[in-house]
KOLGU-4560 file (N, C-alpha, C; in nm, 3 decimals, padded with zeros to 5 digits):
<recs>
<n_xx: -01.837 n_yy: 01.306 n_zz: -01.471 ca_xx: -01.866 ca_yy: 01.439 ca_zz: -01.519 c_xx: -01.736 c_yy: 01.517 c_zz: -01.540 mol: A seq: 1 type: UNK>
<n_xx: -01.659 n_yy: 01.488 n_zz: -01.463 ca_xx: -01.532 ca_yy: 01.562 ca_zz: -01.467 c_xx: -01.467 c_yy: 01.526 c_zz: -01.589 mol: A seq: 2 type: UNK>
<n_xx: -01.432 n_yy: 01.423 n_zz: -01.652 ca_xx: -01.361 ca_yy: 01.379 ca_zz: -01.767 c_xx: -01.433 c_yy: 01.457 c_zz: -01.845 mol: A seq: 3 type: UNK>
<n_xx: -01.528 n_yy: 01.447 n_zz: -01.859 ca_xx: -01.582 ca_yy: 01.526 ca_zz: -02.006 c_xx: -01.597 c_yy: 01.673 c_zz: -02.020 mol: A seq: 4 type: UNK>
<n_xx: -01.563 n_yy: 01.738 n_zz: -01.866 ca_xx: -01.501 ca_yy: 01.890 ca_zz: -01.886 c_xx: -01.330 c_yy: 01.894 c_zz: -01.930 mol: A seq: 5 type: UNK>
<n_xx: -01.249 n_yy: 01.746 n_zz: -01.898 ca_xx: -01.100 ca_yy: 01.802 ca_zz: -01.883 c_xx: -01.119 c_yy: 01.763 c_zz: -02.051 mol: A seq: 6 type: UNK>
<n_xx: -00.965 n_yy: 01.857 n_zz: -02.060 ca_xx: -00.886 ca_yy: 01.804 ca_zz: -02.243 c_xx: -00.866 c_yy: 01.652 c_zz: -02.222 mol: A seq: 7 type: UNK>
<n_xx: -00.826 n_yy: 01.589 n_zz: -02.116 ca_xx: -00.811 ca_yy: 01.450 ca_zz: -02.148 c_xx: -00.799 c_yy: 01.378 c_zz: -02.050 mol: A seq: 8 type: UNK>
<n_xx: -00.852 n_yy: 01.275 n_zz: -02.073 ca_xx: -00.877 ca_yy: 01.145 ca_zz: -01.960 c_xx: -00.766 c_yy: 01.093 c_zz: -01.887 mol: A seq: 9 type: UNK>
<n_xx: -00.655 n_yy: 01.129 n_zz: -01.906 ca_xx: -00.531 ca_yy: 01.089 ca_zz: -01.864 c_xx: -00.511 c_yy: 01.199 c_zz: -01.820 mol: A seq: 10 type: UNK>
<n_xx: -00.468 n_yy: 01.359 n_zz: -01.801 ca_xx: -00.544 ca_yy: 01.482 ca_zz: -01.757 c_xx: -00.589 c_yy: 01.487 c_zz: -01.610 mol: A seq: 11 type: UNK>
<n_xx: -00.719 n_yy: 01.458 n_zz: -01.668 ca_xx: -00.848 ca_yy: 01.452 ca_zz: -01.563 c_xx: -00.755 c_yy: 01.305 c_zz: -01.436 mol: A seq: 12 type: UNK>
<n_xx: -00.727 n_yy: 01.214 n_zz: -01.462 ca_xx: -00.718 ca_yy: 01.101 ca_zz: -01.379 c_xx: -00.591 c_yy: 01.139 c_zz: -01.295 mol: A seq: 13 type: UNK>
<n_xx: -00.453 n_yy: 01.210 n_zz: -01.420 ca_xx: -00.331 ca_yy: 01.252 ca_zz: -01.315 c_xx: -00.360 c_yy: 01.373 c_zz: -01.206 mol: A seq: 14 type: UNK>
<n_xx: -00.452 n_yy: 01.452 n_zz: -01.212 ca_xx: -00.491 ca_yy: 01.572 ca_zz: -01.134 c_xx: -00.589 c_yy: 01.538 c_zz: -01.033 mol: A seq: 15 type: UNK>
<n_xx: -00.681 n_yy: 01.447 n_zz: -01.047 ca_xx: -00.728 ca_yy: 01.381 ca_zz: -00.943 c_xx: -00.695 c_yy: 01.316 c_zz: -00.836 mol: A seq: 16 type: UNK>
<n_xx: -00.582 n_yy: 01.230 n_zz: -00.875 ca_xx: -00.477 ca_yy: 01.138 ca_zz: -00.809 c_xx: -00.402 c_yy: 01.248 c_zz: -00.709 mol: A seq: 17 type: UNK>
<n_xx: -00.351 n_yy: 01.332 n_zz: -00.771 ca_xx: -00.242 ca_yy: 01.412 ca_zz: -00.715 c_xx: -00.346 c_yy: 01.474 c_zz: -00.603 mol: A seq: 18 type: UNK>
<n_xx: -00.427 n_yy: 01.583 n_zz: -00.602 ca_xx: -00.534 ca_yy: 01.609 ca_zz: -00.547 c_xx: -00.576 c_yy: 01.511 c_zz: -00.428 mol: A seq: 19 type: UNK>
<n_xx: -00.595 n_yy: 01.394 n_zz: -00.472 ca_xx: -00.637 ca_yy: 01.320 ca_zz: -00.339 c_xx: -00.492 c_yy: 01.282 c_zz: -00.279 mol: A seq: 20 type: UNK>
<n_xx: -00.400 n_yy: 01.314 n_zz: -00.330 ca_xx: -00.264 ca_yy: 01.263 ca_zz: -00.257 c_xx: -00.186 c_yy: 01.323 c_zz: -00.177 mol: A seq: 21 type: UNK>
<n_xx: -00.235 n_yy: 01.451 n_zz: -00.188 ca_xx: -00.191 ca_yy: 01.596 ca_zz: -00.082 c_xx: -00.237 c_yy: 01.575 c_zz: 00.035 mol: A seq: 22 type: UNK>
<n_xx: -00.347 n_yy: 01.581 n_zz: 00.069 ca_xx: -00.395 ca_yy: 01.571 ca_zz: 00.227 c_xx: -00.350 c_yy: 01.455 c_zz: 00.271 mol: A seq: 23 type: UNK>
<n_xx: -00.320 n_yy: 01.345 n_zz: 00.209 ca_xx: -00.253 ca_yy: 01.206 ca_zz: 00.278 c_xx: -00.124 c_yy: 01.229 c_zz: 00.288 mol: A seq: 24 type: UNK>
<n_xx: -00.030 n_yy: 01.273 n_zz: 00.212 ca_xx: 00.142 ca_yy: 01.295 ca_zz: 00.232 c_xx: 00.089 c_yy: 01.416 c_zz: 00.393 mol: A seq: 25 type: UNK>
<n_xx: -00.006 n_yy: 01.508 n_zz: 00.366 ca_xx: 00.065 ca_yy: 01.621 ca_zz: 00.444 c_xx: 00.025 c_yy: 01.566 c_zz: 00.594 mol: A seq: 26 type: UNK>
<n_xx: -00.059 n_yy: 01.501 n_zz: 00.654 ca_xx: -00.092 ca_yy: 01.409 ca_zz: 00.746 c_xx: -00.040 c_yy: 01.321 c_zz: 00.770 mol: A seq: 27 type: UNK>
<n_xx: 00.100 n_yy: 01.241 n_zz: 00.699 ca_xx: 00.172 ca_yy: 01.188 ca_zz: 00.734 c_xx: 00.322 c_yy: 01.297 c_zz: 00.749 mol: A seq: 28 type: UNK>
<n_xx: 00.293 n_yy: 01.384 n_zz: 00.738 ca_xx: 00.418 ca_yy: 01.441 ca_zz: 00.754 c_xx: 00.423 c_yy: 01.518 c_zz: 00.935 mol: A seq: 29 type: UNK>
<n_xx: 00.298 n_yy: 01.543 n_zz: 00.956 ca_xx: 00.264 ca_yy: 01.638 ca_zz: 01.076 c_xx: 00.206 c_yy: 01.538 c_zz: 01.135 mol: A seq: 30 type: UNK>
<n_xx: 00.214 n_yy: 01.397 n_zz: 01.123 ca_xx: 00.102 ca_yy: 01.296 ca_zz: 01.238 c_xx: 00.252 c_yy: 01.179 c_zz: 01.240 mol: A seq: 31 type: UNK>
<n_xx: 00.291 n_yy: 01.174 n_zz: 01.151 ca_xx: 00.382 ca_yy: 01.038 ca_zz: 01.172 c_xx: 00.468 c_yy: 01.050 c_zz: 01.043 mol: A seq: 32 type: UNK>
<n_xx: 00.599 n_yy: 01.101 n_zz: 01.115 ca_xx: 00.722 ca_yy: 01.107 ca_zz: 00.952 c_xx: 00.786 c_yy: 01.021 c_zz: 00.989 mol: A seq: 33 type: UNK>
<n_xx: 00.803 n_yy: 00.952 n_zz: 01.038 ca_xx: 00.856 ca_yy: 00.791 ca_zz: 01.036 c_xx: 00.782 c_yy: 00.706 c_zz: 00.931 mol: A seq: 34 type: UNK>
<n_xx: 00.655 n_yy: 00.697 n_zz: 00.894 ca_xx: 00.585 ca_yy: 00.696 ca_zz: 00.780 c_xx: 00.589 c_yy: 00.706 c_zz: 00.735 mol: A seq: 35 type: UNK>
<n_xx: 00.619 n_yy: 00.850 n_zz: 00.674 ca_xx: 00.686 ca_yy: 00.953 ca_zz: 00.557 c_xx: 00.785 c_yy: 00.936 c_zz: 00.531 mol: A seq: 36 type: UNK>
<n_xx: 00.939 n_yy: 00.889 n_zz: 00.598 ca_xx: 01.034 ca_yy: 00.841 ca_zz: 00.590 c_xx: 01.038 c_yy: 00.704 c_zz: 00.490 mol: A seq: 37 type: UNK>
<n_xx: 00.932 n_yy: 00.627 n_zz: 00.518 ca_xx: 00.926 ca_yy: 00.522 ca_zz: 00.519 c_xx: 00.869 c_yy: 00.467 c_zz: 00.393 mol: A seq: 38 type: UNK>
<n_xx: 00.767 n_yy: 00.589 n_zz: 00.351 ca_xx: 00.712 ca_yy: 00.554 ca_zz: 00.202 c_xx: 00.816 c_yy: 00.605 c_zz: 00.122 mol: A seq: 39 type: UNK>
<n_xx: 00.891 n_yy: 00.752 n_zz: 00.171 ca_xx: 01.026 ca_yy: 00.771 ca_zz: 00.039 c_xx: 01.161 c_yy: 00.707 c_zz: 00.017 mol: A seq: 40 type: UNK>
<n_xx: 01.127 n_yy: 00.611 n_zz: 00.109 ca_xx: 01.229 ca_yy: 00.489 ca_zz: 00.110 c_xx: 01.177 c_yy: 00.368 c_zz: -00.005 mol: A seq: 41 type: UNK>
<n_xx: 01.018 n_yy: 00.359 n_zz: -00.040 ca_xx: 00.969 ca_yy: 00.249 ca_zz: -00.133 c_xx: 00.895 c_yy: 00.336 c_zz: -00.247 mol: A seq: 42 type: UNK>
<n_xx: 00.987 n_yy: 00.483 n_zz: -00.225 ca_xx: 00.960 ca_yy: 00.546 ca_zz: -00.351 c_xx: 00.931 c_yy: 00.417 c_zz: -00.494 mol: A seq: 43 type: UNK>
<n_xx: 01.019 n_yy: 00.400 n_zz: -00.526 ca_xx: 00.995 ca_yy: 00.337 ca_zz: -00.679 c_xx: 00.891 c_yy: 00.273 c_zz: -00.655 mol: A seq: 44 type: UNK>
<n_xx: 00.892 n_yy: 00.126 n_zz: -00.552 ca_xx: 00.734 ca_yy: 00.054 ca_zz: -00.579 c_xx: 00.603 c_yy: 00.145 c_zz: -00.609 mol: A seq: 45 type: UNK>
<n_xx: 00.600 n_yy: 00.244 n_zz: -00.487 ca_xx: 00.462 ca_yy: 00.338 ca_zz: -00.491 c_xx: 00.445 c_yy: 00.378 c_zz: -00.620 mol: A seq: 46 type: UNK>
<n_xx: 00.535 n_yy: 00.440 n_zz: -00.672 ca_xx: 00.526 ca_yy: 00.489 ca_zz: -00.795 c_xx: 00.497 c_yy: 00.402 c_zz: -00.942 mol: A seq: 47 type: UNK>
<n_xx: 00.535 n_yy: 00.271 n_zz: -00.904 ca_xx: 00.499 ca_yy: 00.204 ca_zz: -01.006 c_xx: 00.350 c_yy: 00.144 c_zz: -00.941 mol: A seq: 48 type: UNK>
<n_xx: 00.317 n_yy: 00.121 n_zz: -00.843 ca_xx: 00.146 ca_yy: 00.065 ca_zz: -00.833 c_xx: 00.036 c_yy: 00.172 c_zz: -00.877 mol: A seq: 49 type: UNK>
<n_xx: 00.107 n_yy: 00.344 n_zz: -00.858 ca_xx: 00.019 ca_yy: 00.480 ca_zz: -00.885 c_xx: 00.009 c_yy: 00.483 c_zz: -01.061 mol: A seq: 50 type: UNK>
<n_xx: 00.124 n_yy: 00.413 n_zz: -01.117 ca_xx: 00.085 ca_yy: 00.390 ca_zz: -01.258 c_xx: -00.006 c_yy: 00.326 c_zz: -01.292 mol: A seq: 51 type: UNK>
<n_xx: 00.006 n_yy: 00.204 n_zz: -01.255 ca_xx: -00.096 ca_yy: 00.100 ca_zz: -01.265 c_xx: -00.226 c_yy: 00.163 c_zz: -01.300 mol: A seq: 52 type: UNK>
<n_xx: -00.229 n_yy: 00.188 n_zz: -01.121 ca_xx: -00.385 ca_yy: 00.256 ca_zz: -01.091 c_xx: -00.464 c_yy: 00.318 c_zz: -01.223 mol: A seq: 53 type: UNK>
<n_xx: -00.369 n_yy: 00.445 n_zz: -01.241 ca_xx: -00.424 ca_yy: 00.513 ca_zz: -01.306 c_xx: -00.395 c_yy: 00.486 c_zz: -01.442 mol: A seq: 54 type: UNK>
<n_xx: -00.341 n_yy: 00.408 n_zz: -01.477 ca_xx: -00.397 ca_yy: 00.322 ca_zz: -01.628 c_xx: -00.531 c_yy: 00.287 c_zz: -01.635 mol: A seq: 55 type: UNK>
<n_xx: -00.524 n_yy: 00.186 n_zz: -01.474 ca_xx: -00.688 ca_yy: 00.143 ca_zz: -01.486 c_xx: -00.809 c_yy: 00.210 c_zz: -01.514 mol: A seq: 56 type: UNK>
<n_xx: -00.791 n_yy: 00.338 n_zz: -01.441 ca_xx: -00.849 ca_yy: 00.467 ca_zz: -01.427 c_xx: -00.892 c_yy: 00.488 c_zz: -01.546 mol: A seq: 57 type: UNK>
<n_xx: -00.803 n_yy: 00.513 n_zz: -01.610 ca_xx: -00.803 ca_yy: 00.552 ca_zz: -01.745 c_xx: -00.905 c_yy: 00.489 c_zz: -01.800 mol: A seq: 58 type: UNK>
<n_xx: -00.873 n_yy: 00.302 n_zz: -01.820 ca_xx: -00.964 ca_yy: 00.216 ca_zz: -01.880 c_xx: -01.092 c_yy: 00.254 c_zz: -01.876 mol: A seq: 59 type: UNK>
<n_xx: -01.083 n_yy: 00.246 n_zz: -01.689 ca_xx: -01.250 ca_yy: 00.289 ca_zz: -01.648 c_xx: -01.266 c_yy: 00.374 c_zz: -01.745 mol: A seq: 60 type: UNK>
<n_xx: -01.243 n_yy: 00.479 n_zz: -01.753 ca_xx: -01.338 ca_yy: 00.597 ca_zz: -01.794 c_xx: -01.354 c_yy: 00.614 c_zz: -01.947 mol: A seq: 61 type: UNK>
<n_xx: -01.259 n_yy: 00.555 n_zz: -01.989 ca_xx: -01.282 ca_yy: 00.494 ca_zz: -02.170 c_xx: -01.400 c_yy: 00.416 c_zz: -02.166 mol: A seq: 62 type: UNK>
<n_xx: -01.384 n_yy: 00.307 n_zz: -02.102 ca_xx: -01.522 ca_yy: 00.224 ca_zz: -02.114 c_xx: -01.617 c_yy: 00.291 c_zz: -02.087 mol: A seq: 63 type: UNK>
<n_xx: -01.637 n_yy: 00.406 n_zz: -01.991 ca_xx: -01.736 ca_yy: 00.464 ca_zz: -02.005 c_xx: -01.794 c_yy: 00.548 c_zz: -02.140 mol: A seq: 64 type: UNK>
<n_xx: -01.758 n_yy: 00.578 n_zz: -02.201 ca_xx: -01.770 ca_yy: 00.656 ca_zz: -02.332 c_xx: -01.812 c_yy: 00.495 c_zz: -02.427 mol: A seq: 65 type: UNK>
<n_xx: -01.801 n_yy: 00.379 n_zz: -02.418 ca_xx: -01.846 ca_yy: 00.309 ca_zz: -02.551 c_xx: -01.952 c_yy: 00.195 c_zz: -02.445 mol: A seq: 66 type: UNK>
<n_xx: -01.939 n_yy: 00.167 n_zz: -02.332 ca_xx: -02.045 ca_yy: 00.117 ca_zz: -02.228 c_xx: -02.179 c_yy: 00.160 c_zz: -02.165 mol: A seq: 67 type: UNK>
<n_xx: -02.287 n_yy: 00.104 n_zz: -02.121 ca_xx: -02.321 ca_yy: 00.138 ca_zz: -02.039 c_xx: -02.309 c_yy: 00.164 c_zz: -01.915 mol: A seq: 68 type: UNK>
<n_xx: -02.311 n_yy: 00.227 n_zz: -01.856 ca_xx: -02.233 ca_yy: 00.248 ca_zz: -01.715 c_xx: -02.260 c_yy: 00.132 c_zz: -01.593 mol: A seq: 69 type: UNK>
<n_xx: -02.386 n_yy: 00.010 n_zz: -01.642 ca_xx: -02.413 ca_yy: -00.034 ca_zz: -01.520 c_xx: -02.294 c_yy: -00.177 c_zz: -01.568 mol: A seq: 70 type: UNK>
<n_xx: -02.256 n_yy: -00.165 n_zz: -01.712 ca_xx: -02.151 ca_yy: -00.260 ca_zz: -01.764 c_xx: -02.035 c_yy: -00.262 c_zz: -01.706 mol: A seq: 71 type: UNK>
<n_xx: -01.992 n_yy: -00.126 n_zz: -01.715 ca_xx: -01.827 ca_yy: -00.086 ca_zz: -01.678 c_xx: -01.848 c_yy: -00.084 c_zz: -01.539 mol: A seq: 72 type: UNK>
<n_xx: -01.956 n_yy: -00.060 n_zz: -01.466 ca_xx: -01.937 ca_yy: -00.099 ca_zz: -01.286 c_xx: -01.912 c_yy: -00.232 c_zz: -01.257 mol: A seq: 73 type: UNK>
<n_xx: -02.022 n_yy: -00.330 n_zz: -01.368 ca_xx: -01.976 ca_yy: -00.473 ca_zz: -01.334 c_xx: -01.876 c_yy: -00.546 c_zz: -01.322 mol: A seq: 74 type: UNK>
<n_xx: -01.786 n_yy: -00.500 n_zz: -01.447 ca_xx: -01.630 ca_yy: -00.501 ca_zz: -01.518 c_xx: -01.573 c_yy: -00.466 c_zz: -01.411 mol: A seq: 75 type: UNK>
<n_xx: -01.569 n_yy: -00.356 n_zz: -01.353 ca_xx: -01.482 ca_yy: -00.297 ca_zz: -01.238 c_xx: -01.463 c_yy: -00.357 c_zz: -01.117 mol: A seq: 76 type: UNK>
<n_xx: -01.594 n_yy: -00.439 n_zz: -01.085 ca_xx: -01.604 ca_yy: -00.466 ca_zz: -00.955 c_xx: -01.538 c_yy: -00.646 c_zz: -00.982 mol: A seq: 77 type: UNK>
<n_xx: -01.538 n_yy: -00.707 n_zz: -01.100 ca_xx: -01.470 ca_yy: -00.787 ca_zz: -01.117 c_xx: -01.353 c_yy: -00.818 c_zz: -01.054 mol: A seq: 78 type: UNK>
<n_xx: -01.298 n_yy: -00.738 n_zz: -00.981 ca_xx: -01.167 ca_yy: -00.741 ca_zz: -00.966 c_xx: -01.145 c_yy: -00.790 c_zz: -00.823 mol: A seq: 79 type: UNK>
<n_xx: -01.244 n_yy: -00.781 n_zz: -00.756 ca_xx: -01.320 ca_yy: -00.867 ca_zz: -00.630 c_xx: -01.216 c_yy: -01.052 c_zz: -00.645 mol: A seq: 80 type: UNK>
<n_xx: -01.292 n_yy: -01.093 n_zz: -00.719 ca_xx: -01.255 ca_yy: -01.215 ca_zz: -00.748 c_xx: -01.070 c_yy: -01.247 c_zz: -00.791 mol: A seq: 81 type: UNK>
<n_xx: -01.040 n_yy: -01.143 n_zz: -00.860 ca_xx: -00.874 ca_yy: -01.182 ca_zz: -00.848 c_xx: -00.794 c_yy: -01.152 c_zz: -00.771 mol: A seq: 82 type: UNK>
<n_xx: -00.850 n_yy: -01.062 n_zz: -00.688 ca_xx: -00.823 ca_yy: -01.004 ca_zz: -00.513 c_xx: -00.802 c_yy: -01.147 c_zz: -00.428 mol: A seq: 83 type: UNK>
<n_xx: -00.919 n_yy: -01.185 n_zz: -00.425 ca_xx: -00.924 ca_yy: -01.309 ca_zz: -00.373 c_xx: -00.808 c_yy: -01.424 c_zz: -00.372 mol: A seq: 84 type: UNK>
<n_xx: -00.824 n_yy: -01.466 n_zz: -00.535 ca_xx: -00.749 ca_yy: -01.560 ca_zz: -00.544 c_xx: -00.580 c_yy: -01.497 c_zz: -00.532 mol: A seq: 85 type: UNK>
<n_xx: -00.512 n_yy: -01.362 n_zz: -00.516 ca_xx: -00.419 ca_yy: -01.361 ca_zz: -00.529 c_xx: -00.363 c_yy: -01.330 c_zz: -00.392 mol: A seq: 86 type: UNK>
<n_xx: -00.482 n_yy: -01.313 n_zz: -00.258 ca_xx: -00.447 ca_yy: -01.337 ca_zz: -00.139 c_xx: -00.446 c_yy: -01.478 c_zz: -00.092 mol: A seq: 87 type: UNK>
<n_xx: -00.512 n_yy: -01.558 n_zz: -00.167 ca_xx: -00.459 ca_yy: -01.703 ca_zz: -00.157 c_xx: -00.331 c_yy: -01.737 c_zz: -00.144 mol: A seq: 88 type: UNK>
<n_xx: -00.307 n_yy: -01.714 n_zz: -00.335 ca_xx: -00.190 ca_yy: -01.788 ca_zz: -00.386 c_xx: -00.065 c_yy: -01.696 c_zz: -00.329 mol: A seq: 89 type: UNK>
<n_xx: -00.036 n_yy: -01.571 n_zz: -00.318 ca_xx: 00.072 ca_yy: -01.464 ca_zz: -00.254 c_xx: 00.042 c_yy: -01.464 c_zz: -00.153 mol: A seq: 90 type: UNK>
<n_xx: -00.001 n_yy: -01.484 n_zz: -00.059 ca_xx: -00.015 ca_yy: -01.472 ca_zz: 00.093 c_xx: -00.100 c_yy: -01.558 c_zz: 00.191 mol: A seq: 91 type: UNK>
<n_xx: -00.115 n_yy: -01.665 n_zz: 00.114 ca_xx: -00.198 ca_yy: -01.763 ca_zz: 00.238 c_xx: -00.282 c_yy: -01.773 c_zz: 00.300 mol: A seq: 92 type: UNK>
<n_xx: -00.384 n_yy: -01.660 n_zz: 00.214 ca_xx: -00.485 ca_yy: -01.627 ca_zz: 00.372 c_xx: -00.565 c_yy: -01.784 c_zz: 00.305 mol: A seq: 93 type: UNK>
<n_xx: -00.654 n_yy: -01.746 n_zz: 00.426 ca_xx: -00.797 ca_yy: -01.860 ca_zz: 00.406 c_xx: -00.954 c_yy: -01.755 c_zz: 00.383 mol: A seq: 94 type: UNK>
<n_xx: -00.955 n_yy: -01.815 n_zz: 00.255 ca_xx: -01.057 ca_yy: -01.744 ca_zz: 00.186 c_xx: -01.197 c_yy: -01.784 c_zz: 00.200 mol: A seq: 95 type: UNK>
<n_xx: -01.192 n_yy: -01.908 n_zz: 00.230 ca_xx: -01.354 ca_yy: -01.975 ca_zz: 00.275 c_xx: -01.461 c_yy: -01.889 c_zz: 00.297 mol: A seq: 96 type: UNK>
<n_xx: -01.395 n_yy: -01.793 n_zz: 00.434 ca_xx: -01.504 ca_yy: -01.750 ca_zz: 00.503 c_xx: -01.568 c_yy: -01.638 c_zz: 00.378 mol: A seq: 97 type: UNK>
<n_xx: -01.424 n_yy: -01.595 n_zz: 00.318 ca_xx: -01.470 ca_yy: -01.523 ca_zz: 00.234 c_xx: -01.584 c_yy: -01.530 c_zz: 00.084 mol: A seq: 98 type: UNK>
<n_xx: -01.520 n_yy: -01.696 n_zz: 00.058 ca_xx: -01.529 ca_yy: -01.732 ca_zz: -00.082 c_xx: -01.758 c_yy: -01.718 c_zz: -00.134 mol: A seq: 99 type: UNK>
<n_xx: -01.837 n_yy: -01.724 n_zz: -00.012 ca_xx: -01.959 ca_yy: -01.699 ca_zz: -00.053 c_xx: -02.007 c_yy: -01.579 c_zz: -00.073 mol: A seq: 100 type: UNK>
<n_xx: -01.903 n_yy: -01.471 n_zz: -00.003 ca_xx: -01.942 ca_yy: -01.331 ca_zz: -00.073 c_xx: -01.871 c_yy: -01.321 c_zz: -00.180 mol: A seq: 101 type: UNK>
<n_xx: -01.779 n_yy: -01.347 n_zz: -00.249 ca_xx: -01.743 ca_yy: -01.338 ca_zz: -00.392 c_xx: -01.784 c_yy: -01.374 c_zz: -00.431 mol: A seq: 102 type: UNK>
<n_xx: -01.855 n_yy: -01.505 n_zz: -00.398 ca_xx: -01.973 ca_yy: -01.597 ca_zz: -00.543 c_xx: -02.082 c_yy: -01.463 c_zz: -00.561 mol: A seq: 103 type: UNK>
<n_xx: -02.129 n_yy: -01.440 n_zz: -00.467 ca_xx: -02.276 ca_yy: -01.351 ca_zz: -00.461 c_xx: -02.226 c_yy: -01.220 c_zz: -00.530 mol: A seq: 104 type: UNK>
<n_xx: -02.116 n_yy: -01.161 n_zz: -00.559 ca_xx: -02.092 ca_yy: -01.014 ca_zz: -00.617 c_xx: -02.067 c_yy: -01.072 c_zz: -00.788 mol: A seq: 105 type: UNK>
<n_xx: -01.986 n_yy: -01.195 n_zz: -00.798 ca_xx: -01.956 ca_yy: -01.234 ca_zz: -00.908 c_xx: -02.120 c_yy: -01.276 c_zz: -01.026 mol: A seq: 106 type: UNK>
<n_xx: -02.171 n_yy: -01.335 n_zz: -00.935 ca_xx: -02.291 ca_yy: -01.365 ca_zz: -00.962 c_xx: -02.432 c_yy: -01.251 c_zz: -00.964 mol: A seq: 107 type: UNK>
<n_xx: -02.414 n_yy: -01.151 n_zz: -00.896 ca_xx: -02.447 ca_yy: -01.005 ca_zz: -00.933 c_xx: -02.398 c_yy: -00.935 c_zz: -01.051 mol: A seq: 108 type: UNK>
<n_xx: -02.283 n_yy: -00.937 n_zz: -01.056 ca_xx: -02.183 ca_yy: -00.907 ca_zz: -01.171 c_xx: -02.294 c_yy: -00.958 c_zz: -01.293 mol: A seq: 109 type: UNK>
<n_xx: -02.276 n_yy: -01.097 n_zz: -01.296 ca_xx: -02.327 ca_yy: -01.153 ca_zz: -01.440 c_xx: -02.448 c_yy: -01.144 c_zz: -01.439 mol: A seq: 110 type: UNK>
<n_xx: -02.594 n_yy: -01.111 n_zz: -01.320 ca_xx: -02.678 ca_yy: -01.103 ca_zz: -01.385 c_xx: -02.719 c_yy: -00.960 c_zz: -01.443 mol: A seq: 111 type: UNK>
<n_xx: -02.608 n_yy: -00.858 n_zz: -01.404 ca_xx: -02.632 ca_yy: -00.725 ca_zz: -01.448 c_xx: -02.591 c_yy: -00.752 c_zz: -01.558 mol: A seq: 112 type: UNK>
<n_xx: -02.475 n_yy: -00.832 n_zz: -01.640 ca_xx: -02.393 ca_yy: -00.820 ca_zz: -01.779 c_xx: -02.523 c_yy: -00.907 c_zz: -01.873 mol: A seq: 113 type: UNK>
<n_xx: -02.614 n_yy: -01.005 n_zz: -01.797 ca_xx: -02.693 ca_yy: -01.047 ca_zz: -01.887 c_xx: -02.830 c_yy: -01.029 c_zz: -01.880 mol: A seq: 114 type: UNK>
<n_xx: -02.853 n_yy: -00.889 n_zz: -01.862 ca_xx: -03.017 ca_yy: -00.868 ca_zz: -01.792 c_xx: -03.010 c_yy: -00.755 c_zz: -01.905 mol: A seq: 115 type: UNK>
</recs>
């Protein structure tokens, strides 16, 4: 609802972001600035994953305007599955225990994309 009051989707997504990003900086500043220290030390990374994000953001909410919405949730939640495999392959975990709830969301996924 909000996108379609702001001038623009990129707009609406940078003011949101920022908004939810205040009460988390200011709680690390008055609970733990060793923290705070610590994220303006990996300034650049943060700042390049907050791009990301809100590219995606973006996507999302484009697709919403030419999708049905139960489409672009499916699409979204897709991302389940490359989560997975990239805590595999970058970090080793063991996914097993995991790997039958990703079948079951992936497989939710597709019977919403083909129902």
């Amino acid at each position: 609802m909000g996108t379609h009051l702001s001038p623009s989707p990129v707009l609406f997504a940078a003011v949101q972001r920022v908004i939810m990003a205040i009460p988390v900086v200011v709680y690390l500043i008055l609970v733990s600035p060793r923290s705070f220290k610590h994220l303006l030390h990996r300034f650049p990374a943060f700042v390049t994953i907050s791009v990301f994000e809100i590219v995606a953001f973006i996507c999302f909410l484009k697709s919403l305007e030419t999708l049905l919405v139960s489409y672009a949730i499916a699409a979204k939640r897709s991302n389940v599955l490359l989560s997975v495999i990239v805590g595999r392959v970058v970090f080793k975990e063991k996914i097993w225990k995991k790997l039958p709830f990703v079948i079951l969301m992936v497989a939710g996924m597709v019977l919403i994309i083909l129902a």
